[in-house]
C-alpha positions in Angstrom: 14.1 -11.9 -27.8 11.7 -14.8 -27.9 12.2 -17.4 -30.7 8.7 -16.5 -31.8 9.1 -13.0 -31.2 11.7 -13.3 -33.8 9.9 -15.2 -36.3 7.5 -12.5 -36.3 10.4 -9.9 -37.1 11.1 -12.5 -40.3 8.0 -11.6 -41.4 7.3 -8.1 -40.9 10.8 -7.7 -42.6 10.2 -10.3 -45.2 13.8 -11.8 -44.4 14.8 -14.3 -46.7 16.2 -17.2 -44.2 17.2 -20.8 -44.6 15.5 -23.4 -41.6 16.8 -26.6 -40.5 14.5 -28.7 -39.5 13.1 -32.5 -38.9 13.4 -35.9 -36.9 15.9 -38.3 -37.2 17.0 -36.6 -40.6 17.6 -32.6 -41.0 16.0 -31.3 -43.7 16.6 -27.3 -44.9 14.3 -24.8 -46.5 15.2 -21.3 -47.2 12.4 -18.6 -48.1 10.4 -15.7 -46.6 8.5 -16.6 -43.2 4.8 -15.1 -44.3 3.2 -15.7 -41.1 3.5 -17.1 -37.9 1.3 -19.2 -35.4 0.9 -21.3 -32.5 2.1 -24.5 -33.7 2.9 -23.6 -37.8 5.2 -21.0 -39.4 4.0 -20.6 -42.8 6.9 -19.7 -45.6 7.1 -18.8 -49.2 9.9 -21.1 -50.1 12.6 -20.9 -53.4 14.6 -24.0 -55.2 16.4 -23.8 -58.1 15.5 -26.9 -60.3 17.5 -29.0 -63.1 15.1 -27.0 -65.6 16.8 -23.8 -64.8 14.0 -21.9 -63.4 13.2 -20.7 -59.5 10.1 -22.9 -58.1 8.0 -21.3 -55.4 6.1 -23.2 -52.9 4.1 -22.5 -49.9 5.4 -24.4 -47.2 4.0 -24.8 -43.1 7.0 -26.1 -40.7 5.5 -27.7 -37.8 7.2 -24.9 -34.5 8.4 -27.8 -32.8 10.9 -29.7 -35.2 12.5 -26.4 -36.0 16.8 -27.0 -35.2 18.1 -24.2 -36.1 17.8 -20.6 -38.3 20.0 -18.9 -40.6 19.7 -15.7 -42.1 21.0 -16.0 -45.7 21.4 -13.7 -48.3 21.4 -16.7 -50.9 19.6 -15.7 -54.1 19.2 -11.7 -53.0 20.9 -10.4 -55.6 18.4 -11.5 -58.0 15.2 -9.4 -58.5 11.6 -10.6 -59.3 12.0 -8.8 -62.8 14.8 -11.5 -63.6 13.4 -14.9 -62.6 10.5 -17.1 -63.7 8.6 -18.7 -61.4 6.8 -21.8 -61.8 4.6 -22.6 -59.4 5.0 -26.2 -58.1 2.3 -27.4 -55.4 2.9 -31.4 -56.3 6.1 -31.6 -54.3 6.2 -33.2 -50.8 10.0 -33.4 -49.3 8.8 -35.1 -46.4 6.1 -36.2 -44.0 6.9 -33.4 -41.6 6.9 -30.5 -44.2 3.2 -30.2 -46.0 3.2 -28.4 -49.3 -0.1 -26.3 -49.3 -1.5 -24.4 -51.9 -2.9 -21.6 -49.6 -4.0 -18.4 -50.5 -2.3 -14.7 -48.8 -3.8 -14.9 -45.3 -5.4 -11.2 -44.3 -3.2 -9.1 -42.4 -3.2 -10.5 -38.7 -4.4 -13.7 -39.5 -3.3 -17.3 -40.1 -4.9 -19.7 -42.9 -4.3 -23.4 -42.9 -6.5 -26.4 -44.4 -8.8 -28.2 -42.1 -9.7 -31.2 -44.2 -9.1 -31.8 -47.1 -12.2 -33.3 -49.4 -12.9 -36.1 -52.4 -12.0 -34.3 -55.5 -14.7 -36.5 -57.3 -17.1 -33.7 -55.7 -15.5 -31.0 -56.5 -17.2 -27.6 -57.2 -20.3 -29.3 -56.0 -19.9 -28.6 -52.3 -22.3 -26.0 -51.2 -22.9 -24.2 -48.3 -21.0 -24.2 -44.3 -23.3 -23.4 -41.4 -21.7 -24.0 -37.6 -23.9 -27.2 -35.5 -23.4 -29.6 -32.9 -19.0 -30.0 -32.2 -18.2 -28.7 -35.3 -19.2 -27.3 -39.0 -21.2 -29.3 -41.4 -21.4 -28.5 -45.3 -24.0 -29.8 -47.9 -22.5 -31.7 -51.6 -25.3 -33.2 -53.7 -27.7 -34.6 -51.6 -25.6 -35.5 -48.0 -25.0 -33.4 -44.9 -21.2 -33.7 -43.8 -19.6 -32.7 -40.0 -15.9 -31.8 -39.9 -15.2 -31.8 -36.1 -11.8 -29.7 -35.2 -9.2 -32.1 -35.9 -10.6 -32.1 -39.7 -12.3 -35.9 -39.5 -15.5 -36.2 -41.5 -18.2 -38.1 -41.0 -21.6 -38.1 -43.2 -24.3 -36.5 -40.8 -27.3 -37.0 -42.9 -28.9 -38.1 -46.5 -31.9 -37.2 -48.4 -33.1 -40.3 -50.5 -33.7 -39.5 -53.6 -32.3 -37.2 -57.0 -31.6 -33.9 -54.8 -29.3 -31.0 -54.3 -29.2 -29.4 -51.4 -28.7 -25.6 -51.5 -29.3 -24.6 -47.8 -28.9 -25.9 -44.3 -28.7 -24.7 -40.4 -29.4 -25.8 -36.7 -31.5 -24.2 -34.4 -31.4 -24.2 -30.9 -32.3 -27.6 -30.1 -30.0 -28.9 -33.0 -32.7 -29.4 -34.8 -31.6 -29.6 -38.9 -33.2 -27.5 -41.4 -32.8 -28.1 -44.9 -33.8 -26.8 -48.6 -33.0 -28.2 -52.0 -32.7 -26.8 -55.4 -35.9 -28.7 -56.3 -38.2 -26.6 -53.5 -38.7 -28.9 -50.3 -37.4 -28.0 -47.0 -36.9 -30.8 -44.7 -36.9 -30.8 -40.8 -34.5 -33.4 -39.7 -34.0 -33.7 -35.9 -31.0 -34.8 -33.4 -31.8 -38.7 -34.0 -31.8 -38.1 -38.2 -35.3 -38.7 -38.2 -36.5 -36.5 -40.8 -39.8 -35.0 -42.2 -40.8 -32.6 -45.4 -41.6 -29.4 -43.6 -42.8 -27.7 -47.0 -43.0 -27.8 -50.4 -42.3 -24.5 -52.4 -43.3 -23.0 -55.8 -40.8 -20.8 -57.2 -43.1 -20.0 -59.8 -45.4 -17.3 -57.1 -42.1 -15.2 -56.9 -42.1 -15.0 -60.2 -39.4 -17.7 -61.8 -38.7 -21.1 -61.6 -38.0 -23.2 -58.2 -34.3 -23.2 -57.3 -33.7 -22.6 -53.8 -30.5 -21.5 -52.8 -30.1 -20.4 -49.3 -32.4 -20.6 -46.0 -32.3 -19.1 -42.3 -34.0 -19.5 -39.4 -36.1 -16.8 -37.2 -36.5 -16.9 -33.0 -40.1 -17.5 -33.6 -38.9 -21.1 -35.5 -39.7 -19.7 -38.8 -37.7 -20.6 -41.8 -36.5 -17.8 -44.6 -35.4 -19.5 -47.9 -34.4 -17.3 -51.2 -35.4 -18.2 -54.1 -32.9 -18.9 -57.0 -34.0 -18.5 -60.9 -32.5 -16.5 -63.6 -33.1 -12.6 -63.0 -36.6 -13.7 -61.3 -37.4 -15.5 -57.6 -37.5 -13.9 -54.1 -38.2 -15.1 -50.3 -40.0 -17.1 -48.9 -41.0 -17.5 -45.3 -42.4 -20.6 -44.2 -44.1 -21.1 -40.6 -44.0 -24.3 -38.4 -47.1 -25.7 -39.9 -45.0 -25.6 -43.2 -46.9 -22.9 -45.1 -45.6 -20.4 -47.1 -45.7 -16.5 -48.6 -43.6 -14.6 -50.6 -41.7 -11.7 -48.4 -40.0 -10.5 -52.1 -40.5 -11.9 -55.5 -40.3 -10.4 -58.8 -37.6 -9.5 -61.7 -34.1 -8.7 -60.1 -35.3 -10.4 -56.9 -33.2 -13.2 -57.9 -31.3 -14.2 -54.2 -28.6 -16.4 -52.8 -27.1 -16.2 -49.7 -28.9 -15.0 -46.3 -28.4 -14.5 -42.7 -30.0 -12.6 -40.0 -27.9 -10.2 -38.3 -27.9 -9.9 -34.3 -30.5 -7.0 -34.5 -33.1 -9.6 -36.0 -32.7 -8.3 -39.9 -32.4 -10.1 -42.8 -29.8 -10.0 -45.3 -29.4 -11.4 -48.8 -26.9 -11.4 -51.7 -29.0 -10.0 -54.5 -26.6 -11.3 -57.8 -28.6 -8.9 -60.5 -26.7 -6.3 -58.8 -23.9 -7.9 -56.8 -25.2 -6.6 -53.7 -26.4 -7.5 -49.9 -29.6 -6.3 -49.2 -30.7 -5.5 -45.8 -34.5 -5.8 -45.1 -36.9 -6.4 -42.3 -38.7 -10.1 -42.0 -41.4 -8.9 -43.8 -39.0 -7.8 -46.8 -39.0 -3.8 -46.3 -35.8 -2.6 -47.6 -33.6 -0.7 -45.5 -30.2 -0.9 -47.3 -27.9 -2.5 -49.7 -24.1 -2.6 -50.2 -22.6 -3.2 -53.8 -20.1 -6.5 -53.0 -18.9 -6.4 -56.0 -19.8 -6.6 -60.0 -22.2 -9.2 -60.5 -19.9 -10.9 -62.7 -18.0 -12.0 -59.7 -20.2 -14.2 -58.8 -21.1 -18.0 -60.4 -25.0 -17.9 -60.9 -25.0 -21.2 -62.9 -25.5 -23.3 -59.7 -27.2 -20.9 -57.2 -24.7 -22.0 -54.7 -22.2 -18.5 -54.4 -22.8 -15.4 -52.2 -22.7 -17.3 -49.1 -22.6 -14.8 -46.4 -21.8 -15.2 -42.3 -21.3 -12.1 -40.1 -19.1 -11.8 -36.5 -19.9 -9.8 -33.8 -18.5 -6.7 -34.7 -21.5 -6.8 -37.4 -19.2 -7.4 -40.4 -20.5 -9.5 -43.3 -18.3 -12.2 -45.5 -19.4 -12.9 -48.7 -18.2 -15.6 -51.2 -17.9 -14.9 -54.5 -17.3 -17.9 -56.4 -16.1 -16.3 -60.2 -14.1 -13.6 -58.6 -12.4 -16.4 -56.1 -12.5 -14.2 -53.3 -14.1 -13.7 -50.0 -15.0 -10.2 -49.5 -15.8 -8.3 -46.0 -18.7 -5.8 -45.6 -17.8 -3.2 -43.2 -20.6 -1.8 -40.7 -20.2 2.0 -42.5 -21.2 0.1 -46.1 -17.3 -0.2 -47.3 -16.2 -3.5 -48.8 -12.4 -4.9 -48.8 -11.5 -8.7 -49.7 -10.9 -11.0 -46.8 -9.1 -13.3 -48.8 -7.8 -13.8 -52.4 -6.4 -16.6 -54.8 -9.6 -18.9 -53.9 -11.1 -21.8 -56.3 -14.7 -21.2 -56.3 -15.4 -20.5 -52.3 -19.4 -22.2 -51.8 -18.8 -21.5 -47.8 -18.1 -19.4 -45.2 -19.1 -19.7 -41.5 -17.8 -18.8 -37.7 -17.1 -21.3 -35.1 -18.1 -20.3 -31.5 -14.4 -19.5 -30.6 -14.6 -17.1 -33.3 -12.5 -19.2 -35.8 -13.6 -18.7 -39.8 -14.0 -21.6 -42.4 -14.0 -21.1 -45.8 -15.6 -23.7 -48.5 -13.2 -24.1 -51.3 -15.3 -26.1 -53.4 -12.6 -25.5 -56.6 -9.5 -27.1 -54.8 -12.0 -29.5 -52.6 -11.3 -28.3 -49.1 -12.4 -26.6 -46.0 -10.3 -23.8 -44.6 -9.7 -22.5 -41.5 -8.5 -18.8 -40.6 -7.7 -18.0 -37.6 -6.9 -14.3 -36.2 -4.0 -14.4 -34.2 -4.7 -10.6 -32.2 -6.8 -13.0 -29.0 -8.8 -10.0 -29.3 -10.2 -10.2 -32.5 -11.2 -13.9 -32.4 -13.0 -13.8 -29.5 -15.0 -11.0 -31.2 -16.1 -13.0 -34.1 -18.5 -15.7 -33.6 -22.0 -17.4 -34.9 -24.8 -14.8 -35.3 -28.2 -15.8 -35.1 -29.1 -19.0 -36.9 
């Protein structure tokens, strides 16, 4: 049996077994191995501490500085009923063992923190779309790029008092951008940047807050509109104007994306739903996420959706701290659980998923480990 090969058993079992581990010094941990992957094993550790009680901590043991296994039948006499646990995510043994706060990875997948981001910022981070070597994210009024070793760099910034809700590339990595305060910019590969439009919430029937834009094959941008239980979509052209596609009471819309067969979706947050239309806002179905209550409406920012190849939809929803997955047949499961206000979600071309955890200030990145199923997942149409 392959040492990984029996890692994996660890976990399907959910063996309790003690590691020795490190470089130049041994260091042990003993705990349940939750998952497995190419260079991490990822375990649910135990210590007793001087205050009497069992700590818990989620640990990830880089594969290579692994010594040596035991299994251990230290603390199995004692059942969950008859413990408190405290959890203790401060706690750094060493360089070589990260304590992560991570959420339960999805069955058949791997989740481990890309970068991690200024707290100063958090739970204003909004938005992940894929671009040019890696994903970029909006907070405030600046464009970030995380490349795939986690390093940031600031892409681009809008002068001024703005927030910006929405952003993607085309084709020709050519950045698109909306703000909470109506304007969508056009910003292309050498940052010079122009105002392609300037909208008026007011025709779909509320206020102007923008929350979420996409982009069609003919080079036309989609923007939702944001305000109370009022606002729509908008579609603006290359000359920069504008109509309404949907506006009205309950029209109210966050998230979008267009789906491979050229239809738009949005997350309507009156009902908690994603709403399937045509570009020129026909409705041709709608899938309760979740209650609407799940989602944070404050900011505009929640219900951002991406969708993989296999046509399935992620949602964030930002109150319930959960991403959940829309199935092609209408049914709804959560991805992933135990999230601080998720802003983001979004597909690499490898088929990799990164989640926006604007509460805990950091980008996340789930990975399946079936070969399979990641190469099935990837960006949909911008």
């Amino acid at each position: 049996m392959s040492f990984r090969t029996r890692l994996q058993t660890f976990v399907e079992n959910r063996q309790k077994i003690q590691i020795w581990y490190g470089m130049g010094c041994h260091n042990t941990v003993t705990g349940r191995v939750l998952n497995v992957d190419h260079d991490h094993i990822d375990m649910e550790s135990y210590s007793h501490e001087s205050d009497g009680q069992i700590h818990i901590r989620r640990i990830l043991v880089p594969l290579h500085l692994i010594l040596h296994i035991d299994i251990t039948s230290a603390e199995a006499e004692e059942s969950d009923e008859d413990i408190t646990v405290n959890f203790d995510t401060e706690k750094n043994s060493s360089p070589a063992m990260a304590v992560v706060d991570l959420p339960e990875p999805p069955r058949g997948y791997a989740v481990r923190v890309l970068s991690q981001l200024n707290a100063s910022y958090s739970n204003r981070f909004s938005r992940m779309c894929p671009g040019p070597g890696g994903i970029y994210f909006a907070v405030d009024g600046s464009v970030w790029h995380i490349d795939s070793t986690g390093q940031m760099t600031e892409y681009a910034r809008i002068r001024g008092n703005t927030t910006i809700s929405g952003l993607r590339f085309d084709r020709k990595s050519v950045l698109y951008v909306a703000t909470i305060q109506g304007t969508v910019y056009k910003i292309d590969p050498n940052k010079s940047g122009r105002v392609l439009a300037q909208l008026d919430g007011s025709l779909t029937g509320g206020g102007t807050f923008l929350s979420d834009l996409v982009l069609t094959q003919n080079d036309e941008v989609i923007v939702s509109n944001f305000p109370s239980n009022t606002g729509g979509i908008f579609k603006v052209d290359r000359s920069g104007e504008y109509e309404v596609v949907v506006g009205g009471a309950g029209h109210g819309t966050q998230g979008l994306l267009l789906d491979q067969d050229g239809h738009l979706w949005g997350l309507e947050h009156s009902t908690g739903s994603v709403v399937k239309r045509t570009l020129e806002g026909r409705e041709l179905a709608r899938v309760q996420v979740a209650d609407p209550e799940a989602f944070n409406f404050a900011d505009g920012f929640d219900g951002n959706l991406a969708i993989d190849t296999l046509g399935r939809i992620y949602v964030t929803a930002g109150r319930a701290g959960s991403v959940f997955r829309v199935n092609r047949d209408g049914r709804v499961d959560t991805f992933l659980n135990g999230l601080v206000n998720p802003t983001g979600v979004t597909f690499s071309q490898d088929g990799t998923i990164f989640v926006l955890e604007a509460g805990r200030s950091r980008v996340l990145r789930i990975i399946a480990l079936d070969k399979a199923e990641r190469t099935s997942s990837a960006t949909a149409l911008s």
